[in-house]
C-alpha positions in Angstrom: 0.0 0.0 0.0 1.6 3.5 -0.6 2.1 5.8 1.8 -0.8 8.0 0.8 -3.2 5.6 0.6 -2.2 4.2 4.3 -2.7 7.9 5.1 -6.5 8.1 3.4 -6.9 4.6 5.0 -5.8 5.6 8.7 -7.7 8.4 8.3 -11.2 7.2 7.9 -10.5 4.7 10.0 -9.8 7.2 13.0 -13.1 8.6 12.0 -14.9 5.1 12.1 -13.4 4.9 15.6 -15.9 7.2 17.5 -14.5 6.4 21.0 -10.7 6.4 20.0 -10.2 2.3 20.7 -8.1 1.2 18.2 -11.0 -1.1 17.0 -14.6 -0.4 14.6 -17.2 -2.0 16.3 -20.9 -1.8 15.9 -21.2 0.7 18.7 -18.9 3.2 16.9 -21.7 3.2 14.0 -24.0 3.5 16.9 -22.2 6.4 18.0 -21.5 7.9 15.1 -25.1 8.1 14.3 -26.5 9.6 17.6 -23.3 12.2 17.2 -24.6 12.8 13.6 -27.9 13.3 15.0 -27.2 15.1 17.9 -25.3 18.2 15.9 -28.9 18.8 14.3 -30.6 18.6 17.6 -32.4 15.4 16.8 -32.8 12.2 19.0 -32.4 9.0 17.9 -36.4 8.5 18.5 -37.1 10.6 15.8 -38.5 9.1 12.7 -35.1 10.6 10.9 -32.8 9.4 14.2 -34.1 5.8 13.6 -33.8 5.4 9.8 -30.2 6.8 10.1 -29.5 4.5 13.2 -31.0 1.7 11.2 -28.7 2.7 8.1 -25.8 2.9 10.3 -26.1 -0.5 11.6 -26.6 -1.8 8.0 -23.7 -0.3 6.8 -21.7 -2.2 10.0 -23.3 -5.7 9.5 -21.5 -5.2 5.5 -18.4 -3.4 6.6 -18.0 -6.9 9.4 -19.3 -9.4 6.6 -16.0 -7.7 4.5 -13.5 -7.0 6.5 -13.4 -8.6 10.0 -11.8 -11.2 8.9 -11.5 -13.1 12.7 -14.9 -12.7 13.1 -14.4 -11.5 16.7 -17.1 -8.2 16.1 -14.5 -5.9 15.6 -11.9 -4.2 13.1 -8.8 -3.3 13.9 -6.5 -1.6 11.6 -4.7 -3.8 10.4 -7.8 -5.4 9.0 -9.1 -2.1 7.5 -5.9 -1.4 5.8 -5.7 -4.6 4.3 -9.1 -4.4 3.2 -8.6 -0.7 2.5 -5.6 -1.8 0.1 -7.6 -4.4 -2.1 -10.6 -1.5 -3.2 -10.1 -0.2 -6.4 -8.9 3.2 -6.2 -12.6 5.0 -6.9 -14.1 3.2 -3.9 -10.7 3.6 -1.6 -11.0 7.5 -1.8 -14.5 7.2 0.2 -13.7 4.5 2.4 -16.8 2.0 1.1 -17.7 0.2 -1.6 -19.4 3.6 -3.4 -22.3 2.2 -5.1 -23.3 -0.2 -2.0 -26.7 -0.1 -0.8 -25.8 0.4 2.3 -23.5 3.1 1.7 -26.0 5.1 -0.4 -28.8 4.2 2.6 -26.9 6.1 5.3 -26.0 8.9 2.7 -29.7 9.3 2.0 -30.6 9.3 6.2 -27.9 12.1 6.7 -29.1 13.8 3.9 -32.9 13.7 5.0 -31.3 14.7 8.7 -29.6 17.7 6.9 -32.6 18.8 4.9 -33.8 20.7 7.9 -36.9 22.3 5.9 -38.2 19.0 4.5 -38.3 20.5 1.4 -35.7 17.6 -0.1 -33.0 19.7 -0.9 -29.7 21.5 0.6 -28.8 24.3 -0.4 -25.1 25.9 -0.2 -24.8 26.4 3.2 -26.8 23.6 4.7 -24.4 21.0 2.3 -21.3 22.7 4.5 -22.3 22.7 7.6 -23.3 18.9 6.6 -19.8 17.8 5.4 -18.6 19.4 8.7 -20.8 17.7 10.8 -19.0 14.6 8.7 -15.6 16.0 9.4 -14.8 17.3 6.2 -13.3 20.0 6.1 -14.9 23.1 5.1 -12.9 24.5 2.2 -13.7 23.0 -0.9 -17.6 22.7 0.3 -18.1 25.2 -2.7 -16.8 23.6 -5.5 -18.2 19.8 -4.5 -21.6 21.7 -4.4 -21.1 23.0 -7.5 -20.0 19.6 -9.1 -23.2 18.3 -7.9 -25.6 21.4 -8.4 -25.3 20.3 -12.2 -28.2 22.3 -13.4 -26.7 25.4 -11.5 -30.1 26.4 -9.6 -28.6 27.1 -6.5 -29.9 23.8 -4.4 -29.4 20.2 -4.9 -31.7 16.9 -4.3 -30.8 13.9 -3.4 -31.1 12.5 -7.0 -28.4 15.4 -7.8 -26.0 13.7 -5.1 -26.6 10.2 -6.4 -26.2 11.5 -10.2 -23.2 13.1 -9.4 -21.8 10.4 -7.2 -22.4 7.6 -10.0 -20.6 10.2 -12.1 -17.9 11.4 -10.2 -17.3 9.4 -7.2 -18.0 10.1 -3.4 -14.9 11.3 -3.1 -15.6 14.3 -4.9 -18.9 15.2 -3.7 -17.4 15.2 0.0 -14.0 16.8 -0.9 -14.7 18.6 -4.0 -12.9 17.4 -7.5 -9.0 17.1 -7.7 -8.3 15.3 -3.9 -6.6 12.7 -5.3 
């Protein structure tokens, strides 16, 4: 594995690991979910708290089935790199298998949590403050909105994000084009 993609790797595993273990567990989906939920003042009772919650716990049951190879309900890194190593490199810039159902479920929960008007769309400003909440970094919020705002209007849907993730990769839409 090179040196930068042990970096990406390390890096989203750190962010898997909500409590700062050394190990991915179903709990640190858990987590991550009520933490998601929690920055938009929502509980996880809400209709919106459970269907992420439900997403999140999904997405763990694949991420285990594919890379906890011991079986033992946990991923260290080692296993996460090695897993991390063998994605091709349009799915290794998100983390996940990009196209997965499961991915795209918990995508579609944050972005339903995000839409705080229920109006199904995000506009500039709410798309930032949701890739923060993600713990991207602010900066290039712009230009990934822009890359996904295809028709220029100002706002996207969620059927802009999943165009422009089958067309670009997730990658792009959470760090803007160029990252890699």
């Amino acid at each position: 594995m090179s040196v930068k993609k042990a970096a990406v790797a390390d890096e989203i595993f750190d962010r898997l690991d909500t409590n700062g273990d050394g190990v991915v567990s179903a709990e640190d989906y858990r987590a991550s979910a009520e933490q998601f939920l929690q920055s938009y003042g929502m509980g996880p009772h809400s209709p919106k708290g459970r269907a992420l919650i439900e997403a999140n716990e999904a997405l763990w049951e694949r991420q285990a089935e594919l890379v906890d190879h011991d079986r033992d309900g946990r991923i260290d890194r080692q296993e996460y790199r090695e897993w991390f190593d063998s994605l091709p490199a349009s799915e290794a810039a998100s983390g996940a298998p990009s196209g997965s159902a499961e991915v795209m479920a918990v995508l579609h929960a944050q972005f339903t949590v995000a839409d705080r008007d229920g109006d199904g769309l995000m506009d500039l400003h709410d798309f930032t403050v949701w890739r923060e909440v993600k713990g991207v970094p602010g900066r290039d919020a712009t230009a990934a909105f822009e890359l996904i705002d295809s028709d220029g209007d100002g706002s996207i849907g969620w059927q802009d994000f999943t165009g422009a993730a089958a067309a670009h990769g997730l990658e792009a839409l959470l760090y803007g084009p160029g990252r890699t």
